[in-house]
C-alpha positions as MATLAB code, in Angstrom:
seq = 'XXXXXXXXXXXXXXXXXXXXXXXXXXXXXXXXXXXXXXXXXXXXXXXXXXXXXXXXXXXXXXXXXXXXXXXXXXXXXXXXXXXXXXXXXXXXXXXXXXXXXXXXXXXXXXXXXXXXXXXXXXXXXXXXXXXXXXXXXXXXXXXXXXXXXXXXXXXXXXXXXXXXXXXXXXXXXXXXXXXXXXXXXXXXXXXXXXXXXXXXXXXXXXXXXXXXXXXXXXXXXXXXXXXXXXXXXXXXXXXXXXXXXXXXXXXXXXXXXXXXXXXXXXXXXXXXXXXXXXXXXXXXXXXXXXXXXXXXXXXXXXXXXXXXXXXXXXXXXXXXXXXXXXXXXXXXXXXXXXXXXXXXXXXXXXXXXX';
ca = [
     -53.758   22.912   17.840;
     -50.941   21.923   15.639;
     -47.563   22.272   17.578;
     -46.220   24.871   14.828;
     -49.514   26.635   14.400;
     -49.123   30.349   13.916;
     -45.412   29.768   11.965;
     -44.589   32.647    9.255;
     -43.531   31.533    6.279;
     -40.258   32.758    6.076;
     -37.398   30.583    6.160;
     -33.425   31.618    6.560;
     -30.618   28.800    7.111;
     -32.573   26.214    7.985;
     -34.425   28.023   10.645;
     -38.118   28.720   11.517;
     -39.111   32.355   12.580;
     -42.184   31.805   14.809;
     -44.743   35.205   15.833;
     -43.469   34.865   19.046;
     -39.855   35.011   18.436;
     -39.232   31.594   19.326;
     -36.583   29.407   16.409;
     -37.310   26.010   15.664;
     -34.914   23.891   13.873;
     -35.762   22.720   10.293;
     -34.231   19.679    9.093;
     -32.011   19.434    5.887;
     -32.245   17.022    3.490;
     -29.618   14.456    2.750;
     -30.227   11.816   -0.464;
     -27.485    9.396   -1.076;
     -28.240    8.490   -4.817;
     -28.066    4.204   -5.426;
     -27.086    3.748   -9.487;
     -29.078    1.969  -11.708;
     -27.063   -1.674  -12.470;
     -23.593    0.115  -12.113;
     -22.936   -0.825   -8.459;
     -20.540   -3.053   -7.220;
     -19.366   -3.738   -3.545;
     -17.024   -0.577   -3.532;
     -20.956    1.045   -4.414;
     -22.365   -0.623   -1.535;
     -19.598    0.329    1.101;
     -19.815    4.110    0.044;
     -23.701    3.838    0.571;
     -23.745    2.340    3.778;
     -20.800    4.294    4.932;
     -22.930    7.360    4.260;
     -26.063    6.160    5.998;
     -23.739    5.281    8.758;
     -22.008    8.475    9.141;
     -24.964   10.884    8.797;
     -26.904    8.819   11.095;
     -24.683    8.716   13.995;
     -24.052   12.171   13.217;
     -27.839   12.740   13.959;
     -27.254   10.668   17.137;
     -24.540   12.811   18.405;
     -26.382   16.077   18.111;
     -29.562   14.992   19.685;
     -27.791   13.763   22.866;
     -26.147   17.216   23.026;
     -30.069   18.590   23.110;
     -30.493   19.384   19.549;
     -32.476   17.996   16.749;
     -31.181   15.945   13.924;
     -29.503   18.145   11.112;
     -30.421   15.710    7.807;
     -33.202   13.173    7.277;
     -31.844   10.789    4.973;
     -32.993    8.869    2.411;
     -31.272    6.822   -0.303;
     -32.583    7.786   -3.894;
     -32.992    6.037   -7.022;
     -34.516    5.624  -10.467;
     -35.641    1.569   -9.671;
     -37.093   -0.530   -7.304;
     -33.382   -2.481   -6.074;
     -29.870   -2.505   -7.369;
     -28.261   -6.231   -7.378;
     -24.352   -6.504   -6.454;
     -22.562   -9.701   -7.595;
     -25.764  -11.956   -9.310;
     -27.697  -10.573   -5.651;
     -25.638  -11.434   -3.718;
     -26.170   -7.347   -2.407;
     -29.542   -5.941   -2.772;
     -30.092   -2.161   -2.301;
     -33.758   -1.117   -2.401;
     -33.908    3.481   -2.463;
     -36.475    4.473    0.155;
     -37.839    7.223   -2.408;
     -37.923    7.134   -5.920;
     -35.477    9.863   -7.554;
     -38.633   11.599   -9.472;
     -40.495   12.255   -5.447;
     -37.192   14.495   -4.494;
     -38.128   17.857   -6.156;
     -35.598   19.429   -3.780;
     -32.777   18.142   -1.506;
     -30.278   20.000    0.306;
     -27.279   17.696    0.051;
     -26.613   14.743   -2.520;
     -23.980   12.278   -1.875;
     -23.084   10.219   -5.300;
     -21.187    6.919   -4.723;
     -18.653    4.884   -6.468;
     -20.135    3.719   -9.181;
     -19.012    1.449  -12.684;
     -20.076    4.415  -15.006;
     -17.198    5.233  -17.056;
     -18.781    7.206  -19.883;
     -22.245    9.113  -20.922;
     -23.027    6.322  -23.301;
     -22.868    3.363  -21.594;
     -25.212    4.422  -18.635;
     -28.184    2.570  -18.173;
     -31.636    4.765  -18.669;
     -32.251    4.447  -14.923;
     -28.651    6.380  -14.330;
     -29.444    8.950  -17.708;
     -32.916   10.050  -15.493;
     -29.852   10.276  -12.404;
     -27.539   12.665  -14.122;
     -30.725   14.360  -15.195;
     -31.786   15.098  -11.790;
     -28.479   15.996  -10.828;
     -28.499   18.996  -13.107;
     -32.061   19.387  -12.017;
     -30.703   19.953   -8.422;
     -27.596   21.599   -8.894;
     -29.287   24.227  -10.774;
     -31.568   25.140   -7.762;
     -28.393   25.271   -5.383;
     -28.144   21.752   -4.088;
     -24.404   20.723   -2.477;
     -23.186   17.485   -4.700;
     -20.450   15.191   -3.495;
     -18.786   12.314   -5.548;
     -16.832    9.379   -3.530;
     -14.200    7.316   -6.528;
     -15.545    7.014   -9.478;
     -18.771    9.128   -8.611;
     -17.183   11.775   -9.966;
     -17.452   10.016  -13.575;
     -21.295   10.353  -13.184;
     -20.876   14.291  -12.074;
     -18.251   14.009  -15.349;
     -20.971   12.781  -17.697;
     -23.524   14.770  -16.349;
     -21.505   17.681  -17.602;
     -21.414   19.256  -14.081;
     -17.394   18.850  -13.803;
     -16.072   20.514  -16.952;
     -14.370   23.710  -16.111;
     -13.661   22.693  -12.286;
     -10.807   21.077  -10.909;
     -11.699   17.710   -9.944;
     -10.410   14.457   -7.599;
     -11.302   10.673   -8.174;
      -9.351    7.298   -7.557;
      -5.510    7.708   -8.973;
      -5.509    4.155  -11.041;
      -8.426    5.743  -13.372;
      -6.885    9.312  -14.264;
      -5.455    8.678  -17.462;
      -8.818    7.076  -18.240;
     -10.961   10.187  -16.751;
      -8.609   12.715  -18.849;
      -9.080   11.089  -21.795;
     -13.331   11.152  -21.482;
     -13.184   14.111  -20.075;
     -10.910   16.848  -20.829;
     -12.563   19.787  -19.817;
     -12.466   19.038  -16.366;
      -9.460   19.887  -14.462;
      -8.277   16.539  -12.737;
      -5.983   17.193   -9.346;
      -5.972   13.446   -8.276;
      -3.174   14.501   -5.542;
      -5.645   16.467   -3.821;
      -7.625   14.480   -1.317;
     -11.024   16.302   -1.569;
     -11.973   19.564   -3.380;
     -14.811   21.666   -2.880;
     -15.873   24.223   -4.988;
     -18.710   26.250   -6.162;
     -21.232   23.375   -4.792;
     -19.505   20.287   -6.082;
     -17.244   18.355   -3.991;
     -15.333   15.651   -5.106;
     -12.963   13.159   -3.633;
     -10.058    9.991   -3.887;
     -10.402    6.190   -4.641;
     -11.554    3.690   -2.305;
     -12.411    3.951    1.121;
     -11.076    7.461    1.471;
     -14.541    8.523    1.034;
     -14.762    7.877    4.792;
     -12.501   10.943    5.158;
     -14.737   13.034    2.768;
     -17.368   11.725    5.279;
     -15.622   13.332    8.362;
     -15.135   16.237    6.095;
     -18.796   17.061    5.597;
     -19.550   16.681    9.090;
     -17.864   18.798    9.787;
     -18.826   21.148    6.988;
     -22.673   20.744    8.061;
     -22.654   20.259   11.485;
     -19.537   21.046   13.179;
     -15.754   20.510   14.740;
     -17.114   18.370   17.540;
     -19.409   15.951   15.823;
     -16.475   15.569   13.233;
     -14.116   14.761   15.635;
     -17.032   12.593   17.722;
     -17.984   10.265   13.886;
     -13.726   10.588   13.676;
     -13.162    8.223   16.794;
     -16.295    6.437   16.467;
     -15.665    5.058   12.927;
     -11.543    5.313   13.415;
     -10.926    7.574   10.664;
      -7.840    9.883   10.546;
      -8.896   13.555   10.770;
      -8.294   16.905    8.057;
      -6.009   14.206    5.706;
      -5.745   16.184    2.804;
      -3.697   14.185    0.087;
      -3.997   10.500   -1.205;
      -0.458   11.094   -3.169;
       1.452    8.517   -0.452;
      -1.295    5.768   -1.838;
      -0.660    6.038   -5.438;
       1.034    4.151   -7.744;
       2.605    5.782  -10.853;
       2.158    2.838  -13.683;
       3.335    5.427  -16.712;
       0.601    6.677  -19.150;
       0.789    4.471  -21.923;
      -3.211    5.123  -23.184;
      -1.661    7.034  -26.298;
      -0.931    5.948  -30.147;
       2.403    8.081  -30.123;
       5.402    5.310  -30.888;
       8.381    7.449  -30.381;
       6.967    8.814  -27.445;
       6.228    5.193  -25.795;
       9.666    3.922  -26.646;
      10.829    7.195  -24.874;
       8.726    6.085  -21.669;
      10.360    2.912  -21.541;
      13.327    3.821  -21.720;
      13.566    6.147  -18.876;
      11.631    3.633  -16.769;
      14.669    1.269  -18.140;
      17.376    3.726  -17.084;
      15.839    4.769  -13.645;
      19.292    5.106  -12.049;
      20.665    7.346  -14.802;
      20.673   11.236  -14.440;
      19.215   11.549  -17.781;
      18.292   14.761  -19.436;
      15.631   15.921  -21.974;
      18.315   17.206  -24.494;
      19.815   13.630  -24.336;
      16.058   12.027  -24.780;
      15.574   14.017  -27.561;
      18.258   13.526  -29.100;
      18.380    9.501  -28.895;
      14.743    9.682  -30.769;
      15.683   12.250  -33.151;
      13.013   15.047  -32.452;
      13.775   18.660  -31.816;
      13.774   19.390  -28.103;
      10.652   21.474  -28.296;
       8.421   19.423  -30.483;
       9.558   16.395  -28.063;
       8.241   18.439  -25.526;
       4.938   19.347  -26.774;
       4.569   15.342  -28.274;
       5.493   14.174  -24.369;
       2.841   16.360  -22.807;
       0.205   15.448  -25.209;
       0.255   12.120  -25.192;
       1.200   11.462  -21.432;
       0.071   14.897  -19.805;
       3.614   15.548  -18.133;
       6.657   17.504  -19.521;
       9.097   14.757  -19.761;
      10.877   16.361  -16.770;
       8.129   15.529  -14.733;
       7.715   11.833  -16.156;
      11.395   11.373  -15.455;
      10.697   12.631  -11.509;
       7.616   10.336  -10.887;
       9.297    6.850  -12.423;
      12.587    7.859   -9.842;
       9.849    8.795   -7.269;
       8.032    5.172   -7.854;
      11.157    3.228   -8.076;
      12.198    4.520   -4.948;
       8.628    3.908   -3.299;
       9.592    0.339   -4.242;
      13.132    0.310   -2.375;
      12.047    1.873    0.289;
       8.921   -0.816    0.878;
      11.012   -3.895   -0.105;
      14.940   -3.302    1.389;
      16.659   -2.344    3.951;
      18.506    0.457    2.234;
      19.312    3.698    3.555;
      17.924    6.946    2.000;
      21.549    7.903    0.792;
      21.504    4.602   -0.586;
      18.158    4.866   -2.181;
      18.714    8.393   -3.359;
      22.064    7.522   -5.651;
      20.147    4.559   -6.635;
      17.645    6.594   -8.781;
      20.085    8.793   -9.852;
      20.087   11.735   -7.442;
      23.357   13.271   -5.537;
      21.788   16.137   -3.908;
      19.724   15.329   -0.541;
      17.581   18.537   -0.844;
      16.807   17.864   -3.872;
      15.554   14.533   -3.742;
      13.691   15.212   -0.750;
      11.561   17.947   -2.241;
      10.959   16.078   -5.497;
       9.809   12.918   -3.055;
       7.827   14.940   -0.869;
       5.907   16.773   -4.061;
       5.174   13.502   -5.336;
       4.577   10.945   -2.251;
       3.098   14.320    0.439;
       6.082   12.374    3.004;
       9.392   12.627    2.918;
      11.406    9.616    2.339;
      12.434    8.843    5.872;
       8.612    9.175    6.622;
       7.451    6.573    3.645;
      10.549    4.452    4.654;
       9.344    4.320    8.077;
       5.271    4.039    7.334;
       5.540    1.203    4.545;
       9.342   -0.482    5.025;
       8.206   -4.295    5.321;
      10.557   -5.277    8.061;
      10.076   -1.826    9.990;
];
């Protein structure tokens, strides 16, 4: 007789209702999408990370006397994606067309950067991720995933996280969707997104956590050495000006308060040196760079402090005059919006000689 024999069909949270009362745990399912010829070794790591995580995650639980919350299989539209000429080969164990329904999707770093330039193997992926997300499936984006959720048309309307050095690029493809690049991970309404690189490892100990719970997190957490509940990738960024814009007056106005970082300069003077009203200088900042020039003006003092702070042996006092601030308070909250550490704290973390 089959082991489950006499099993109703009804199904709530993952669990199986037997005739006799008895609950029998049904596994999720977890598909960790591979791109068609977009990969690169940032692709890989995400992919592998994944598989890693999950799987140990599995581990964990069944030594505790459960059964394994996911099976996992990595999904795809072709037979093998090649990294670097093959140097990498990643072969999905089940073709993306076989998953009618998955519980969880995890969508890597990928090289898509627009709708047009995706290969047909990656239009049939952002296909099925509508597919899924319209029956209820979780998504999650790691990097530049969240450009395929972006072209898909599944971000527009949400607020949104990827790497910080593609943001200006991201707005500009996508302006409907809310970009919050300070923000770590966010998870709404189904979709979670996260930061650049290898933070994906702490969106990894974030959905452990999310699907199986506090312990295992904290378990994958000191396995893998990952730093638990970090919430903000702002101390990692670096603020290069947004320049991606065919406004003149408004460019010479960037460089010139990246020139005059030590001044105390206001936007009544800015305006006024490129001879445009204060309010329509305003509105021409904000549209071509996305900050008020208030803002621009915080971030270069911000990043040219980041600098001192990593490459002298300067005091904060010393730091804070430097890029034209008198008032400690001040400057600290301005640093701490910005970096998520005061300056003491960055001084301390990333001095060289510390």
């Amino acid at each position: 007789m089959h082991p489950h024999s006499g099993v109703q069909k009804r199904l709530f949270r993952g669990l199986i209702w037997t005739s006799s009362g008895l609950i029998f745990d049904m596994m999720k399912h977890l598909s960790i999408l591979v791109p068609d010829g977009q990969s690169n070794m940032s692709t890989v790591a995400c992919i592998v990370g994944a598989f890693e995580f999950f799987t140990d995650a599995n581990g964990y639980r069944r030594k505790s006397g459960k059964n394994g919350l996911f099976t996992i299989d990595l999904v795809g539209a072709s037979e093998k994606s090649e990294v670097l000429n093959g140097l990498v080969t990643i072969k999905p164990t089940k073709a993306i067309l076989s998953v009618n329904r998955t519980d969880l999707i995890i969508v890597p770093s990928s090289l898509i950067r627009n709708y047009e330039n995706a290969t047909p193997g990656n239009q049939q992926l952002m296909d099925w991720l509508n597919q899924q997300s319209s029956k209820g499936t979780e998504i999650a984006s790691m990097c530049t995933g969240a450009f395929t959720l972006a072209a898909a048309g599944l971000l527009d309307g949400r607020n949104c996280s990827t790497h910080w050095a593609v943001e200006n690029n991201f707005k500009s493809l996508y302006p409907k969707v809310n970009m919050q690049t300070e923000r770590l991970i966010i998870d709404e309404n189904g979709i979670c997104t996260n930061g650049g690189a290898y933070s994906f490892l702490n969106l990894l100990i974030y959905l452990v956590e999310k699907y199986y719970d506090k312990e295992t997190a904290i378990y994958c957490s000191k396995i893998f050495q990952v730093e638990i509940d970090r919430q903000s990738q702002s101390t990692f960024s670096i603020f290069n000006g947004q320049k991606q814009h065919n406004d003149e007056v408004i460019r010479e106005a960037q460089q010139y308060i990246e020139g005059n970082a030590a001044e105390k300069l206001s936007v009544e003077h800015l305006s006024a040196r490129f001879a445009v009203g204060r309010r329509h200088f305003d509105r021409r900042f904000i549209k071509a760079t996305g900050n008020t020039p208030l803002e621009y003006m915080q971030r270069v003092k911000i990043e040219t402090a980041k600098r001192a702070f990593e490459g002298s042996n300067k005091t904060v006092n010393e730091v804070m005059y430097g890029v034209g601030y008198s008032d400690q308070k001040a400057f600290r909250e301005v640093f701490r919006k910005v970096t998520g550490l005061s300056p003491l704290e960055y001084r301390t973390r990333y001095n060289k000689n510390a």
